[in-house]
Residue, then its C-alpha position, 0 to 999 in steps of 0.5 A: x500500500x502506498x501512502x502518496x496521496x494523488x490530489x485531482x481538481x479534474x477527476x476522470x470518470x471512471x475514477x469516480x464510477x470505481x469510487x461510487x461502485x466500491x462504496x455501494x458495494x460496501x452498503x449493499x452487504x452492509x445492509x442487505x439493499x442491493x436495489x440500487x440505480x442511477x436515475x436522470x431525467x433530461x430535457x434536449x433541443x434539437x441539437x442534443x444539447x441540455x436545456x434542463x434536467x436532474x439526475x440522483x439514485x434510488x435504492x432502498x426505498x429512497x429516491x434522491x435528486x443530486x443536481x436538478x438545472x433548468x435553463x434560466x430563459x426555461x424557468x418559471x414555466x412549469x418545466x421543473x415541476x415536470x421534471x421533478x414530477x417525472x423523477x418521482x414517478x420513476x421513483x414510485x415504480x422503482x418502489x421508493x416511498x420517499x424523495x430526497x434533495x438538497x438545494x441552497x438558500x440562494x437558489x429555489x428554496x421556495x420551489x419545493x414546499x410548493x410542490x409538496x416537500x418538507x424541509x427536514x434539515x438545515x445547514x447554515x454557513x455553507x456556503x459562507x452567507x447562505x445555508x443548504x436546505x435539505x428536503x423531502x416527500x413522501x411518495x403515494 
């Protein structure tokens, strides 16, 4: 075993895949949950490119949202609702009763209360002047 240690501001990948592999290994045995998958929902123009989207994990009967991005000229017209909705949705089939998120002060806390997530935590100072809020929603 070496003990140098390799600091990375751009890492590859794949690196980062054998990263999130190792650690759900590690919590399928511990738990017994072997369930898990990536989930995203995108939204492309005719040229491919990504104008909004999510994506996040289900396992164990819990759906989370990662990163969720509408283009700003997008906004405020229902397409984020859609895209959380269509998340959720996937979730349900997946069998999880349960969505999870985090987002910033200074980005759309007031979104998610309004389509039915509760704040279940707070997390001030970070960072500095704001404080990450996280939520959830039970999934019918």
């Amino acid at each position: 075993m070496s003990d140098e240690f390799w600091i990375e501001d751009d890492p590859r990948p794949e690196d980062k895949a054998r990263l999130n592999a190792r650690l759900y290994e590690f919590n399928a045995a511990a738990t017994g949950i072997d369930d898990g998958r990536w989930l995203a929902v995108f939204v492309r123009d005719p040229a491919g490119e990504i104008i909004a989207g999510l994506h996040g994990w289900t396992w164990g009967g819990t759906g989370y949202v990662d990163t969720f991005w509408v283009r700003e000229d997008l906004r405020r017209q229902g397409l984020g609702k859609r895209l959380l909705k269509a998340a959720e949705d996937e979730a349900v089939r997946r069998g999880c009763r349960v969505m999870q998120l985090s987002t910033h002060s200074y980005q759309a806390p007031g979104f998610y209360p309004r389509v039915g997530y509760e704040q279940i935590g707070a997390l001030p100072g970070w960072p500095a002047g704001s404080t990450r809020i996280f939520f959830q929603k039970p999934l019918d």
